[in-house]
N, C-alpha and C positions, 0 to 999 in steps of 0.2 A: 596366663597372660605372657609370662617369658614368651614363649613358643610361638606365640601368637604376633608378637612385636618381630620377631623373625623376616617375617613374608611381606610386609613391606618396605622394609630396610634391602632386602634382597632384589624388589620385584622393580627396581629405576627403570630399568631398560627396556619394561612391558607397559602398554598404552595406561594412561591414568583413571582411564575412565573404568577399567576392567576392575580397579583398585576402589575405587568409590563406592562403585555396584555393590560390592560384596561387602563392605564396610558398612555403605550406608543400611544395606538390610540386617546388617547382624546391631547396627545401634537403634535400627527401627523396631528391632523385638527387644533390646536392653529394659524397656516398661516391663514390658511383658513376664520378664524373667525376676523383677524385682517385684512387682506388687500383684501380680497375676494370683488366680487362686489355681490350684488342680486340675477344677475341672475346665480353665481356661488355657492352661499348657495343653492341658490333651485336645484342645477341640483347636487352638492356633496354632499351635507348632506342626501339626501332622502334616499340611503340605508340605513344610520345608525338612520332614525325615522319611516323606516318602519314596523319594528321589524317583520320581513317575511326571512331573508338572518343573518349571520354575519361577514358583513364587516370588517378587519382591512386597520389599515392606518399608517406609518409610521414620521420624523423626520430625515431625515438622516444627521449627520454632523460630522460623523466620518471618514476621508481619512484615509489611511494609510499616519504613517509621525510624525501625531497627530496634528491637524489642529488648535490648541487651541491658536495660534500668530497669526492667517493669518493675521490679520490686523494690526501688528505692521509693522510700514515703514522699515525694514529690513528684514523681513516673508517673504515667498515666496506664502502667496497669498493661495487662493483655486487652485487646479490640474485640479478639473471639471471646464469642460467648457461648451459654449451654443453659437454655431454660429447661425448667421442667416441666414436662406434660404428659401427665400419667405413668406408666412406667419406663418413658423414654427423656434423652434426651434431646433439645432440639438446638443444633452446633449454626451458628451464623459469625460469618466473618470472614477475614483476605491473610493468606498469606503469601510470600512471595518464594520462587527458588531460584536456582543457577539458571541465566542465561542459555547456558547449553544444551539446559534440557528441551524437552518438547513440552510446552501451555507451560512453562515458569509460574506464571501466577496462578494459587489455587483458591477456588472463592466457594464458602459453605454458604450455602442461601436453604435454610430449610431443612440441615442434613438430619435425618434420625438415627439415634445412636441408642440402640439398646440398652435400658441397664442392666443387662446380665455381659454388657462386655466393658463397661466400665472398670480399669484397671486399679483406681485407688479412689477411696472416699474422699469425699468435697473437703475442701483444708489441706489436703498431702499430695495436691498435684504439684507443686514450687519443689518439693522435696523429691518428688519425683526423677521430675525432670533434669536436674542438677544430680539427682545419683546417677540418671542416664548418661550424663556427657562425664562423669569422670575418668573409667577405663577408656574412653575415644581420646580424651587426653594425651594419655600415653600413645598411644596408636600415632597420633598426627607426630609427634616426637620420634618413634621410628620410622614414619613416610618423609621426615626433614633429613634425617641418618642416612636416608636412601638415597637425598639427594645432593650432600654434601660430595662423597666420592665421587660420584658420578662428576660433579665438572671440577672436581682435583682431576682425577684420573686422565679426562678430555684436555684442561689445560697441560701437566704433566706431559702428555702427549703431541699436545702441537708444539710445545717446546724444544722435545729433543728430534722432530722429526722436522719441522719447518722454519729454518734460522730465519733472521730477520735481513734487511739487505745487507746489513752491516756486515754480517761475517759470524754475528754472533748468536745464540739460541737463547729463546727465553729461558734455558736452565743457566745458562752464563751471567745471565744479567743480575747486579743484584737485588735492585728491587723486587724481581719478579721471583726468583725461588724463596725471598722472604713471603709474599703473600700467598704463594705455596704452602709454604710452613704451618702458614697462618691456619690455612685451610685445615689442611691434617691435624693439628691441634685441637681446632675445632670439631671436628668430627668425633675424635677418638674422644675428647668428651662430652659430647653430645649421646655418642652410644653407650658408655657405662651409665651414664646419668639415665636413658632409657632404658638398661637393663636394670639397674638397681631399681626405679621406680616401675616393673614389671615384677619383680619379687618381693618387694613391700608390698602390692597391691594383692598377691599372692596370697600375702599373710597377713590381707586384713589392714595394713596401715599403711595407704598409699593417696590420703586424696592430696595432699601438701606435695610430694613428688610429682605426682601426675600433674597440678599446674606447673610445676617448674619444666618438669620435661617441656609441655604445650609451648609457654612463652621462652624459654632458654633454646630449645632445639629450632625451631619456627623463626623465632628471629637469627640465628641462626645462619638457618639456612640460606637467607636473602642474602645478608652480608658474606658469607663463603660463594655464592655461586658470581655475583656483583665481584669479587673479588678476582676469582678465576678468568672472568670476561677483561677486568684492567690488565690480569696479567699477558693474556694473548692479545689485547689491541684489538684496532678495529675489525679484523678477520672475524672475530668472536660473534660479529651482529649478522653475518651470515647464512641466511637461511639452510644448507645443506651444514651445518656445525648445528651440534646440539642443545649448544648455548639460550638459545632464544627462549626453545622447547622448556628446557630447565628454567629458565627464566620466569615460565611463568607459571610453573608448575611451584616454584620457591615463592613468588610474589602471593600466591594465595592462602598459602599455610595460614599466615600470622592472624587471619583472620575469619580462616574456616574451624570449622566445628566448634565457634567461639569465641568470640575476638579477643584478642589478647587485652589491647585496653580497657575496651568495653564486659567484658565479661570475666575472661581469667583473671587478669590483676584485680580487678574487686572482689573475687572469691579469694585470692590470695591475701587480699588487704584483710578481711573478714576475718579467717582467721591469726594471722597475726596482732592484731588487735584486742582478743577474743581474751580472757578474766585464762588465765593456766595456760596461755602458749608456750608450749616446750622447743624452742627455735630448733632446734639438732636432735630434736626426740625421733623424728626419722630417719635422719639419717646414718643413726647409728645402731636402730630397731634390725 
């Protein structure tokens, strides 16, 4: 996981979607690798080590609705269903994806699902699923790392290269090298807090980092990049300046792979709440 949080803390300055692609498929087999049996690694994973075809694979756990409660005793539960009929099962129901994609909406009417590729027994899919999104956790925490410098860096730069009328640069000024500061502060901890929550997860005792990374680095990133835009002023809204770009690449974190309110901070709630919470037991593991 260290190594792995690397490439998109690194990859700001290459298109996002190239970043998603390869993310979204490797959390689309995260089931897979958790409750799969043997003989389901060898028969699913062989397209994607054959390196002959490219495979993708999905995650799906967006309904329309926003399915981010079903499991509170008052939610209304997942909409997809999975009857049984004979030795299949039969998937009915909507979910919804990114706008960006091609057919966003996807709708099972009828789907037949083998059960020899059923990946976990009835009762352990909630468990599942939730182990799927912890390591993505940390990941969206170093895709925030990645976008933090990037518009320190951009701002920092239009500063000492493009004075203002006055005379003066936005490194002169001093409100503005304060929210500089701010920035870099920010980052430099945002990324230990990613790399430490990549080596607990390493060794086994990371799902309590890995939400804080998601919600701490995520939220983040908005306030740094918002930050960086006050410092250069209007220029900043610029189509040819990076700003926007970042913008909205920052605006989506907090609530992709997860919402922060809706999802992470109630799995954070969970377990602090929980009969033996050790508050710094991770952080000192």
């Amino acid at each position: 996981m260290v190594d792995f949080t690397l490439s998109p803390e690194r990859a700001q300055h290459h298109p996002w979607h190239d970043q998603i692609l390869l993310r979204g498929t490797g959390l689309g087999l995260t089931p897979l690798f958790i409750g799969g049996t043997p003989v389901q690694h060898e028969e699913f994973l062989k397209p994607f080590l054959s390196g002959e075809e490219e495979p993708l694979t999905s995650h799906i756990h967006s309904e329309p609705g926003d399915p981010a409660n079903y499991l509170e005793k008052r939610g209304k539960g997942l909409q997809t269903t999975a009857r049984k009929e004979g030795e299949d099962r039969i998937v009915n129901g909507d979910n919804s994806g990114h706008s960006s994609t091609a057919g966003p909406p996807t709708r099972f009417a009828g789907f037949c699902a083998p059960v020899r590729n059923i990946l976990v027994a009835p009762g352990k899919g909630a468990a599942s699923v939730a182990a799927s999104f912890t390591s993505p956790a940390c990941l969206v925490g170093a895709m925030s790392v990645g976008v933090m410098p990037a518009a320190f860096e951009a701002a920092l730069q239009f500063g000492k290269t493009r004075p203002e009328s006055r005379g003066t640069g936005t490194s002169e000024q001093t409100k503005c090298p304060d929210l500089l500061m701010d920035i870099k502060m920010r980052t430099d901890a945002a990324r230990f807090l990613t790399w430490k929550t990549a080596n607990a997860y390493d060794n086994g005792h990371g799902l309590e980092l890995c939400l804080d990374a998601k919600i701490f680095c995520s939220d983040l990133a908005v306030k740094s990049v918002v930050d960086a835009m006050s410092a250069v002023g209007m220029s900043s809204n610029d189509k040819d300046t990076v700003f926007p770009s970042l913008l909205n690449d920052a605006m989506c974190l907090p609530r992709f792979d997860g919402g922060n309110v809706g999802m992470r901070r109630r799995g954070l709630e969970k377990l602090m709440v929980a009969d033996g919470y050790q508050p710094w037991g991770s952080t000192f593991e």
